[in-house]
PDB file of N, H, CA, C and O in Angstrom:
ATOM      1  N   UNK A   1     108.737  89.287  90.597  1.00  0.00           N
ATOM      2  CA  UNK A   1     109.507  90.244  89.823  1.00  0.00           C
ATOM      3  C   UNK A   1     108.677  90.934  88.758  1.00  0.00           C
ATOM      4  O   UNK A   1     109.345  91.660  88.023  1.00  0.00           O
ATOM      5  N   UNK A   2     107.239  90.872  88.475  1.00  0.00           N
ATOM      6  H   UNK A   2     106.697  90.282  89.072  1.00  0.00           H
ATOM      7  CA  UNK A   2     106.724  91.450  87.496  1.00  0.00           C
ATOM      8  C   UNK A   2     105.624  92.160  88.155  1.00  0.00           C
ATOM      9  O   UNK A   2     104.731  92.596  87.429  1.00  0.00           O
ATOM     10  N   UNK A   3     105.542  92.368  89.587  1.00  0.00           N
ATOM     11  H   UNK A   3     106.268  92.015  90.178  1.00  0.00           H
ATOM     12  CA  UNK A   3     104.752  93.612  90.426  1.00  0.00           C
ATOM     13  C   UNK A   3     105.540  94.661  90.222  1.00  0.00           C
ATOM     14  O   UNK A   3     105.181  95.591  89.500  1.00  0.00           O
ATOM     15  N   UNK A   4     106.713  94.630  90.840  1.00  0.00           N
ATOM     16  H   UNK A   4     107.005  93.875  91.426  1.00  0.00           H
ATOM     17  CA  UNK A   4     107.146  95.875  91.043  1.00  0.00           C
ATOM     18  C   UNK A   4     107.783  97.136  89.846  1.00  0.00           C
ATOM     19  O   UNK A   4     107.942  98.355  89.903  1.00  0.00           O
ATOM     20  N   UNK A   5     108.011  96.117  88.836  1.00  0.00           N
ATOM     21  H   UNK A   5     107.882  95.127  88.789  1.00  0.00           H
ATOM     22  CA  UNK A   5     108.384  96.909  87.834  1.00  0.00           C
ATOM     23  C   UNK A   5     106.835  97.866  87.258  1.00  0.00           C
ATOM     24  O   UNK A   5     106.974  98.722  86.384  1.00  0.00           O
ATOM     25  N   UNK A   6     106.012  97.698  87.619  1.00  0.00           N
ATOM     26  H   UNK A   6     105.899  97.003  88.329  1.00  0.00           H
ATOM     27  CA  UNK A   6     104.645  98.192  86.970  1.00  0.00           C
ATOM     28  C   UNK A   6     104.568  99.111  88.470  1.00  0.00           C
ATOM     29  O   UNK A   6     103.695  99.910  88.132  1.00  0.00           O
ATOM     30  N   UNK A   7     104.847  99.413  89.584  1.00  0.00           N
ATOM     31  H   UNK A   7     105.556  98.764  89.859  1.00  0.00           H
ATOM     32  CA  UNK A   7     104.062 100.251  90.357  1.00  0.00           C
ATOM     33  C   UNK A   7     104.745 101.205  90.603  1.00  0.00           C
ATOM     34  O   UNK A   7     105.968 101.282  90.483  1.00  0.00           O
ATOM     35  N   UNK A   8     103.832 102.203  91.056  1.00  0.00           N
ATOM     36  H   UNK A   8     102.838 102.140  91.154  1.00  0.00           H
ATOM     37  CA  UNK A   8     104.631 103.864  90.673  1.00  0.00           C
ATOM     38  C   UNK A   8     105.641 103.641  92.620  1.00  0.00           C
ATOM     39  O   UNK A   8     106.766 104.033  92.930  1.00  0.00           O
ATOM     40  N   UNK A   9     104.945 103.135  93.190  1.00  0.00           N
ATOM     41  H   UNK A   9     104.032 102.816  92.938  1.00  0.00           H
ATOM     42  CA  UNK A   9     105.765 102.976  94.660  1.00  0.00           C
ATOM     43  C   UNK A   9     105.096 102.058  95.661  1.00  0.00           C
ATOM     44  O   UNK A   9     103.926 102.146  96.034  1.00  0.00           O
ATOM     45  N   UNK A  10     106.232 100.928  96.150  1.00  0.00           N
ATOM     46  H   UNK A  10     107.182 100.857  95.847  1.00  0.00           H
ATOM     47  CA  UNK A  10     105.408  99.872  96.972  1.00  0.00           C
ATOM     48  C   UNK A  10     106.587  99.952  98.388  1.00  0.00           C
ATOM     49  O   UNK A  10     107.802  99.782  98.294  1.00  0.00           O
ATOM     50  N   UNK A  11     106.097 100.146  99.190  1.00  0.00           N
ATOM     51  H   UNK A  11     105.109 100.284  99.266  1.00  0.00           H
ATOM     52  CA  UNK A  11     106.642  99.696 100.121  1.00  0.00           C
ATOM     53  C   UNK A  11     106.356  98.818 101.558  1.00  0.00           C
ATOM     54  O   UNK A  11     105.206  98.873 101.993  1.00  0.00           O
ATOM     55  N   UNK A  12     107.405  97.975 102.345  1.00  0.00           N
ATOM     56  H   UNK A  12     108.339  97.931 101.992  1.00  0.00           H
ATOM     57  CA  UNK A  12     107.019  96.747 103.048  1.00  0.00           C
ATOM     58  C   UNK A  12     106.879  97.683 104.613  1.00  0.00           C
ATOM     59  O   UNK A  12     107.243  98.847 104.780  1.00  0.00           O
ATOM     60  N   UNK A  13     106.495  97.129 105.231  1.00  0.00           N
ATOM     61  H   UNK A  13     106.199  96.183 105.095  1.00  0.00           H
ATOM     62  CA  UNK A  13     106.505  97.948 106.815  1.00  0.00           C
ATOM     63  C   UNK A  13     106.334  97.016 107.581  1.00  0.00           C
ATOM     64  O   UNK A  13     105.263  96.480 107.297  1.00  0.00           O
ATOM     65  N   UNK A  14     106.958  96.395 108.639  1.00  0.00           N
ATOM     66  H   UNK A  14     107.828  96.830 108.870  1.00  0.00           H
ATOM     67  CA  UNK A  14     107.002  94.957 109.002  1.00  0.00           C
ATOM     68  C   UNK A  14     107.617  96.441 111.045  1.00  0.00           C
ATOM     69  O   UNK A  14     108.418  97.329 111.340  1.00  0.00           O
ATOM     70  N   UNK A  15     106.489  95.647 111.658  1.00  0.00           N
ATOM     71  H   UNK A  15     105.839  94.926 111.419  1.00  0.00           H
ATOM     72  CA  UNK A  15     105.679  95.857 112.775  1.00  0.00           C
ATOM     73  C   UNK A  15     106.167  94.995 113.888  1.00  0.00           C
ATOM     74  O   UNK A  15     105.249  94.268 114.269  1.00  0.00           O
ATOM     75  N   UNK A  16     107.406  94.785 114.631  1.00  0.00           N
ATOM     76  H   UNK A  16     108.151  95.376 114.322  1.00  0.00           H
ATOM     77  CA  UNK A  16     108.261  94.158 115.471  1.00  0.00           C
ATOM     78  C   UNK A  16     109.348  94.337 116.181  1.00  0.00           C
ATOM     79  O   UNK A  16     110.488  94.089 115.789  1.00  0.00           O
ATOM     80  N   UNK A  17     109.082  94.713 117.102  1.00  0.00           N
ATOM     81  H   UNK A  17     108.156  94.914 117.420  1.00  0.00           H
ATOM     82  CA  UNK A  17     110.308  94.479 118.214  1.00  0.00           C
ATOM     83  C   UNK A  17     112.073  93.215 118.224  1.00  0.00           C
ATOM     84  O   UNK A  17     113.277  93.228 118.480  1.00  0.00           O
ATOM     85  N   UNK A  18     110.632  92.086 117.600  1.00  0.00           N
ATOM     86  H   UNK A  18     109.653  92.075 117.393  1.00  0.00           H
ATOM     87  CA  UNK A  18     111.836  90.935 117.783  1.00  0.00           C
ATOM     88  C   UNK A  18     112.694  91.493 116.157  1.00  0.00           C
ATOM     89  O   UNK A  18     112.669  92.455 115.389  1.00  0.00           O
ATOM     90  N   UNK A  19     113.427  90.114 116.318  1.00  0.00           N
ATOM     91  H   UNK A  19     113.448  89.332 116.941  1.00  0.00           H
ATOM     92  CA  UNK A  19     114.492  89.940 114.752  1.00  0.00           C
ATOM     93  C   UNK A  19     113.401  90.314 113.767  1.00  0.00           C
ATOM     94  O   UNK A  19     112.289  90.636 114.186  1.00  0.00           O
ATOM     95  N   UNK A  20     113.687  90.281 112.456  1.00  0.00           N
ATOM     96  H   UNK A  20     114.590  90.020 112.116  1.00  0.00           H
ATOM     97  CA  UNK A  20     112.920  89.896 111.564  1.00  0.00           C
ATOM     98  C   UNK A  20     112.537  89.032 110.436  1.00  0.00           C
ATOM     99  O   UNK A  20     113.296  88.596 109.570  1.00  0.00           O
ATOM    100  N   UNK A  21     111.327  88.844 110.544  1.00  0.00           N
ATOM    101  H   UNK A  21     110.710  89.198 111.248  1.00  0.00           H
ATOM    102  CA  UNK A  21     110.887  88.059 109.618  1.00  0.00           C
ATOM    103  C   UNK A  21     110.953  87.393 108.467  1.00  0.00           C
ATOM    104  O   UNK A  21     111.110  88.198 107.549  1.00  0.00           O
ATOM    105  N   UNK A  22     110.899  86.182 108.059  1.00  0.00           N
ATOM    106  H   UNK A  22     110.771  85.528 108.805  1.00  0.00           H
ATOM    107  CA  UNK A  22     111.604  85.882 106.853  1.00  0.00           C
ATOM    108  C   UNK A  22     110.965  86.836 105.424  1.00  0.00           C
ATOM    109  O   UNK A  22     111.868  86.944 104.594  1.00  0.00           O
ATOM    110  N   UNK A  23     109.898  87.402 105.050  1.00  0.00           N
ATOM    111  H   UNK A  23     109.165  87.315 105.724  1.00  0.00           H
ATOM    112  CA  UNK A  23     109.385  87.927 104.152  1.00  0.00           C
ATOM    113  C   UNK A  23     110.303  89.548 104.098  1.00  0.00           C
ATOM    114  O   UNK A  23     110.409  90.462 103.279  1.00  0.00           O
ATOM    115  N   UNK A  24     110.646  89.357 104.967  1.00  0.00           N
ATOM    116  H   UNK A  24     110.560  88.615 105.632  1.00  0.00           H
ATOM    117  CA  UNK A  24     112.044  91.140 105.532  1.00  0.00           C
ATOM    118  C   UNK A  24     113.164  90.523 104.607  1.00  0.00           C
ATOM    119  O   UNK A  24     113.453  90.983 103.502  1.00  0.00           O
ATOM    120  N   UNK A  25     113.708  89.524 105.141  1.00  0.00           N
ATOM    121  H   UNK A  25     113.473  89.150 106.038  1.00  0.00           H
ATOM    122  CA  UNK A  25     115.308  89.155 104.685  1.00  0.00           C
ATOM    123  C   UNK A  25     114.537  88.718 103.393  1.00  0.00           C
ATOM    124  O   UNK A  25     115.307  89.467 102.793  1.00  0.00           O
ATOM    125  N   UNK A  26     113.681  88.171 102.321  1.00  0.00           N
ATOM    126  H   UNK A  26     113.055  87.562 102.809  1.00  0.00           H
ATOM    127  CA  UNK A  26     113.419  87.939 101.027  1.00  0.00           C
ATOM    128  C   UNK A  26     113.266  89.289 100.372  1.00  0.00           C
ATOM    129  O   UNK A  26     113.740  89.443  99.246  1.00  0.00           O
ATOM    130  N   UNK A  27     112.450  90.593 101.171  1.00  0.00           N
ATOM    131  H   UNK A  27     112.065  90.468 102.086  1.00  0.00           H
ATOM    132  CA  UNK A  27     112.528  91.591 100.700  1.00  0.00           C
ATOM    133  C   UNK A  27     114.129  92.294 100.218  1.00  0.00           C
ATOM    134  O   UNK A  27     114.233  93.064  99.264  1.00  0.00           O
ATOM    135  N   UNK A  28     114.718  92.072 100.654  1.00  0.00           N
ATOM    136  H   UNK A  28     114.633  91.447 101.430  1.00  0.00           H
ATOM    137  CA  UNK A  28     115.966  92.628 101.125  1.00  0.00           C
ATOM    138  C   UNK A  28     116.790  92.405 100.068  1.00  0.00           C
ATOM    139  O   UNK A  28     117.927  92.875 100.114  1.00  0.00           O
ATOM    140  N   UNK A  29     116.428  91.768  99.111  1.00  0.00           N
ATOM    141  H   UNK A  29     115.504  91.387  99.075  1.00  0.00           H
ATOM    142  CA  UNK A  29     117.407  91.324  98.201  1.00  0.00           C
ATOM    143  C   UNK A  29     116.647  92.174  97.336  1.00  0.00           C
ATOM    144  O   UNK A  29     117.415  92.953  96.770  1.00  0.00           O
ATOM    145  N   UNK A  30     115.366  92.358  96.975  1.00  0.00           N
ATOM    146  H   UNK A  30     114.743  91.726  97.435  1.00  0.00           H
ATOM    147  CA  UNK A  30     114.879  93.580  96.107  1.00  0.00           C
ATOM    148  C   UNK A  30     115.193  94.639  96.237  1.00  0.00           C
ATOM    149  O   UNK A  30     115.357  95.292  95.206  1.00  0.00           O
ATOM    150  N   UNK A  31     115.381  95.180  97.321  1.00  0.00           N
ATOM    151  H   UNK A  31     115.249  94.650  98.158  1.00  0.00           H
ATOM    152  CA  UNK A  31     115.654  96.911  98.120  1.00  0.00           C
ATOM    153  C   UNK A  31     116.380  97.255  96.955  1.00  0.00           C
ATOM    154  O   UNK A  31     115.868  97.908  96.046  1.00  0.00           O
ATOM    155  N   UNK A  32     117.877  96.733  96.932  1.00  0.00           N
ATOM    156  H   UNK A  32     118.293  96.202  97.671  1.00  0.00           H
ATOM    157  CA  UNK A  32     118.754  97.544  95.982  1.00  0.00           C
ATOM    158  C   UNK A  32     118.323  97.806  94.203  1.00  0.00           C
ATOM    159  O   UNK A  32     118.393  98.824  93.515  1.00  0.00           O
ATOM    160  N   UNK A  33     117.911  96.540  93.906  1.00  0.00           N
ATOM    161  H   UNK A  33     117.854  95.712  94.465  1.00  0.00           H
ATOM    162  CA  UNK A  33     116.839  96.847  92.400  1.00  0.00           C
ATOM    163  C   UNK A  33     116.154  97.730  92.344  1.00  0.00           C
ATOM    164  O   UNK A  33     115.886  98.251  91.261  1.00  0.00           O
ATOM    165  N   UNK A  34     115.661  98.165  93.503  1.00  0.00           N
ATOM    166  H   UNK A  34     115.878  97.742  94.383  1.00  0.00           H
ATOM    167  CA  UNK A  34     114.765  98.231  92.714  1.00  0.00           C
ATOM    168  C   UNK A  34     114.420  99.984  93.204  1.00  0.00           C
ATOM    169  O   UNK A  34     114.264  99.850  94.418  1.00  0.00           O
ATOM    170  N   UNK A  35     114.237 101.437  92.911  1.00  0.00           N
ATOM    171  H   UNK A  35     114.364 101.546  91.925  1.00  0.00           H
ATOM    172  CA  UNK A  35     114.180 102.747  93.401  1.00  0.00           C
ATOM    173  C   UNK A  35     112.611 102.683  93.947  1.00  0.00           C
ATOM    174  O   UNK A  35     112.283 103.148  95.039  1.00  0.00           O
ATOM    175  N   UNK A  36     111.900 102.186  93.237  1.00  0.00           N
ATOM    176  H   UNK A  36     112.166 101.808  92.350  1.00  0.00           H
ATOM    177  CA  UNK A  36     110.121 102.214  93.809  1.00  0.00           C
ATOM    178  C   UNK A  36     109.721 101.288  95.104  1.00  0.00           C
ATOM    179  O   UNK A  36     108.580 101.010  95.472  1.00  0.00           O
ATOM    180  N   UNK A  37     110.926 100.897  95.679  1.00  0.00           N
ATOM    181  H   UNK A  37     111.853 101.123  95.380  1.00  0.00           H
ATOM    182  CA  UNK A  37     110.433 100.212  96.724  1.00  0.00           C
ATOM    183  C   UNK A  37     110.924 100.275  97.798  1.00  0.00           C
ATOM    184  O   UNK A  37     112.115  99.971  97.862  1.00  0.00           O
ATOM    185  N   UNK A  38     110.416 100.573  98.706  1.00  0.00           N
ATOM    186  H   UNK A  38     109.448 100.820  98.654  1.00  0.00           H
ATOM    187  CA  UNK A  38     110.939 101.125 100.533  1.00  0.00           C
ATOM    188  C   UNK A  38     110.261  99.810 101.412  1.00  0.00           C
ATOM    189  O   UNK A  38     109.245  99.133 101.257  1.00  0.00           O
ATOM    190  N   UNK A  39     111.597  99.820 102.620  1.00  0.00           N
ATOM    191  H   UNK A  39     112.422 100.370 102.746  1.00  0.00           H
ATOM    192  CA  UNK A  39     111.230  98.702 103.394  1.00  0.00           C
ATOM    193  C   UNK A  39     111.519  99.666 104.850  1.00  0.00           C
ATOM    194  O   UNK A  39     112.595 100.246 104.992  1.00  0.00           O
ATOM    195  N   UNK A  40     110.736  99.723 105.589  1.00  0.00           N
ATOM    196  H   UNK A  40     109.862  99.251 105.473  1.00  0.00           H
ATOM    197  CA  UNK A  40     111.029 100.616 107.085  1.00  0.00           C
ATOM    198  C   UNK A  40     110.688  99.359 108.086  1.00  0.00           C
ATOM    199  O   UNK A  40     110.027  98.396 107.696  1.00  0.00           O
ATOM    200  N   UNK A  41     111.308  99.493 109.663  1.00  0.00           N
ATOM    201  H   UNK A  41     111.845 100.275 109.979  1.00  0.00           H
ATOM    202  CA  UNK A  41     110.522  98.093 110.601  1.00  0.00           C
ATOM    203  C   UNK A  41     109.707  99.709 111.566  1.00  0.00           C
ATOM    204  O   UNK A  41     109.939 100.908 111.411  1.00  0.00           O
ATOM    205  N   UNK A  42     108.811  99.034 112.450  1.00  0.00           N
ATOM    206  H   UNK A  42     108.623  98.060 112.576  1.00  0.00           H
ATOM    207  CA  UNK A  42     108.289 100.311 113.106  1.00  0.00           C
ATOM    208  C   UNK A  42     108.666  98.918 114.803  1.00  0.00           C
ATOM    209  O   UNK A  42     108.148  97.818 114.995  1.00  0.00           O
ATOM    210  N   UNK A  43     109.478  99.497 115.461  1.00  0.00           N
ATOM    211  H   UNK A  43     109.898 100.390 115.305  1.00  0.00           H
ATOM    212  CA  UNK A  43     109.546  98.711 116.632  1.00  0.00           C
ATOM    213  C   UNK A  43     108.184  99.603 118.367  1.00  0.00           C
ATOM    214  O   UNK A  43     107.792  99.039 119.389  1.00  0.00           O
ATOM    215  N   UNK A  44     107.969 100.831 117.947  1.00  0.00           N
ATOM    216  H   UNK A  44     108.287 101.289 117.116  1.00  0.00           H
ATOM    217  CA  UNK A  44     107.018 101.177 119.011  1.00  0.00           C
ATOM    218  C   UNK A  44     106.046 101.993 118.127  1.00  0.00           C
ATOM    219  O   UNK A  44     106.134 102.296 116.937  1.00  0.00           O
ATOM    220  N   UNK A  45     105.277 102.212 118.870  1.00  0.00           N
ATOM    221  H   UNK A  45     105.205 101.966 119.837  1.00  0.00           H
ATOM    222  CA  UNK A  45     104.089 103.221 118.113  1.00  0.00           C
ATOM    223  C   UNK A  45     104.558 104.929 118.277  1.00  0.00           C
ATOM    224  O   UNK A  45     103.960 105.858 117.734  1.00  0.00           O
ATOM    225  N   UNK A  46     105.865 105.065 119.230  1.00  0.00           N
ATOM    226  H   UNK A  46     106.351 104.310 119.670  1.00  0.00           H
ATOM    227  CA  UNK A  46     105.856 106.498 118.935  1.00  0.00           C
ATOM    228  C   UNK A  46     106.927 106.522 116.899  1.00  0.00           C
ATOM    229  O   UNK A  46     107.123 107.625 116.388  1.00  0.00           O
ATOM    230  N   UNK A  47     107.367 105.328 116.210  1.00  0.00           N
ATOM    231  H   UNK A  47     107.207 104.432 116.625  1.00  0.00           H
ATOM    232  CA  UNK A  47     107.884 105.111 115.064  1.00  0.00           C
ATOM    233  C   UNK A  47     107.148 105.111 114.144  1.00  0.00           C
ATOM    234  O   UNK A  47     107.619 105.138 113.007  1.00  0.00           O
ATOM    235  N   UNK A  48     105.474 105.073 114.401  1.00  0.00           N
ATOM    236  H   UNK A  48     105.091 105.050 115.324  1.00  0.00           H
ATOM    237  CA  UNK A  48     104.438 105.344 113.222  1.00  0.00           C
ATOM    238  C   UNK A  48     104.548 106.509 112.514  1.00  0.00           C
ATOM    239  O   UNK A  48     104.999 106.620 111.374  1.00  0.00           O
ATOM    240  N   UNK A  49     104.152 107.314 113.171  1.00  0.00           N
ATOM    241  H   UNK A  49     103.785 107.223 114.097  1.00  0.00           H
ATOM    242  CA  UNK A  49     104.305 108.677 112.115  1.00  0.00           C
ATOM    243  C   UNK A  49     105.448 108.770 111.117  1.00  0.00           C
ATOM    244  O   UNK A  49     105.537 108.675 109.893  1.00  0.00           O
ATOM    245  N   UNK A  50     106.371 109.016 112.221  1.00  0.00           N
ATOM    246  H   UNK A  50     106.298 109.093 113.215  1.00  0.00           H
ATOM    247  CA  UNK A  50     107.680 109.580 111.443  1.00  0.00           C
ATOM    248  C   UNK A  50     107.837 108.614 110.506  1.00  0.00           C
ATOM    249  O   UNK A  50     108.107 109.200 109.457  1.00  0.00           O
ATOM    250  N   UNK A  51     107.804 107.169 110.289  1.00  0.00           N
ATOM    251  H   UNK A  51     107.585 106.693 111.141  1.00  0.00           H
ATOM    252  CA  UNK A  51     108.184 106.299 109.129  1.00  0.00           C
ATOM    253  C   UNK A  51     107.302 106.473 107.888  1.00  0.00           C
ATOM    254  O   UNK A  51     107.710 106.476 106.726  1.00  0.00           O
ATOM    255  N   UNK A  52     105.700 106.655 108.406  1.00  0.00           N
ATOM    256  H   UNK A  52     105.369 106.652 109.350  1.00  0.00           H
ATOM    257  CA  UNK A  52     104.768 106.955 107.686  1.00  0.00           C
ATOM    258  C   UNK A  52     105.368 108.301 106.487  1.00  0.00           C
ATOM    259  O   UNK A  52     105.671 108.179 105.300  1.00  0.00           O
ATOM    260  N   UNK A  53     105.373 109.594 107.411  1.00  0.00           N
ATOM    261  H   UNK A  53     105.127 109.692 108.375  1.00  0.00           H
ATOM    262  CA  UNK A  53     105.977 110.867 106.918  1.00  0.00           C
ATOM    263  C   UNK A  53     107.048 110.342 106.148  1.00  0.00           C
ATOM    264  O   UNK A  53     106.855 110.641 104.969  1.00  0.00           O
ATOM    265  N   UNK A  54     107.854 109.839 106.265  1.00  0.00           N
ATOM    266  H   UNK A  54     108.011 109.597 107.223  1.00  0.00           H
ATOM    267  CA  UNK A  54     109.046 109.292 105.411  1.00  0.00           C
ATOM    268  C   UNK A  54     109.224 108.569 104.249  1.00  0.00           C
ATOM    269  O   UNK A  54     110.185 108.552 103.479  1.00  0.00           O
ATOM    270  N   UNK A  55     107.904 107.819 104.213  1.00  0.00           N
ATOM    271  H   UNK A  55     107.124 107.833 104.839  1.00  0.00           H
ATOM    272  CA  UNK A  55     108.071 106.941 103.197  1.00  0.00           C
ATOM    273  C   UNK A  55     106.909 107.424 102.122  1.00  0.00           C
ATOM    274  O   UNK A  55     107.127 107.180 100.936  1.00  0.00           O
ATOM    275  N   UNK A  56     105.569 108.163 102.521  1.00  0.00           N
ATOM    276  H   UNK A  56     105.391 108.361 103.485  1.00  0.00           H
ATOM    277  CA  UNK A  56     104.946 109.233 101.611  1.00  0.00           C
ATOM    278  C   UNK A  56     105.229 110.406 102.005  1.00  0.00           C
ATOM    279  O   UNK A  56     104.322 111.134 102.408  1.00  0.00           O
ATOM    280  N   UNK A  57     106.287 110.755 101.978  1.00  0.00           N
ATOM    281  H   UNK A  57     107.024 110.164 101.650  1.00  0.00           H
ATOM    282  CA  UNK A  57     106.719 112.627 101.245  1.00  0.00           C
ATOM    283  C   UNK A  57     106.620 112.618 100.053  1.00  0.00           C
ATOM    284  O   UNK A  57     106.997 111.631  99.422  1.00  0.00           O
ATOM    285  N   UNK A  58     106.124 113.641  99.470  1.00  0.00           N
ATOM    286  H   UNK A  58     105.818 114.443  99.982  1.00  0.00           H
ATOM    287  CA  UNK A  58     105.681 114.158  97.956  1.00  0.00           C
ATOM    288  C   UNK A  58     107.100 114.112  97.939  1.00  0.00           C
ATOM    289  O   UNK A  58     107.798 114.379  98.918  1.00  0.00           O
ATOM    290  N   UNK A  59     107.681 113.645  96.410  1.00  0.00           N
ATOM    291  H   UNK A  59     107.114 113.427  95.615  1.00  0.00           H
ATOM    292  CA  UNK A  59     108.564 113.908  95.882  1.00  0.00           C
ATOM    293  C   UNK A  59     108.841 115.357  95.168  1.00  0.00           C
ATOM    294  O   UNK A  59     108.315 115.844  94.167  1.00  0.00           O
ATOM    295  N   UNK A  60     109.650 115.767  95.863  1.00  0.00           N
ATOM    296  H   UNK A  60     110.078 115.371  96.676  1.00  0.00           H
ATOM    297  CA  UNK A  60     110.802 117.139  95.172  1.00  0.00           C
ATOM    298  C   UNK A  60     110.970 117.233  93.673  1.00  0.00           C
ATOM    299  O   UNK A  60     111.816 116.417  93.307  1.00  0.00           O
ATOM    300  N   UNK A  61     110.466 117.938  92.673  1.00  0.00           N
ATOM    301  H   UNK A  61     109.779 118.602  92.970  1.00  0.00           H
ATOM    302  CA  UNK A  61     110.801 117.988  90.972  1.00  0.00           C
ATOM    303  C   UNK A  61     112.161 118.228  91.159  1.00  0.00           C
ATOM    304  O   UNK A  61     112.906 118.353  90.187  1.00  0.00           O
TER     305      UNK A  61
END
């Protein structure tokens, strides 16, 4: 709890087809705290980009 309050943006990217991982469901309870932190899963490689593009878009003033 004393990373994320200091970083301008962190996010998890967890790389699986199957269920997920226990470090996913521990994330998961931060998601809503916290605005600087994004959690995406990428289940094939055509899901790289677009999650990538999604999660660094320049923010809008």
């Amino acid at each position: 709890n004393t990373l994320l309050p200091t970083c301008q943006y962190y996010s998890y990217i967890e790389i699986t087809r199957r269920s997920h991982q226990t470090l996913w469901h521990e994330y998961e309870k931060l998601e809503s705290s916290f605005d600087n932190f994004a959690m995406k899963n990428i289940k094939t490689v055509d899901d790289i980009f677009p999650v990538f593009r999604e999660l660094f878009q320049k923010e809008t003033a």
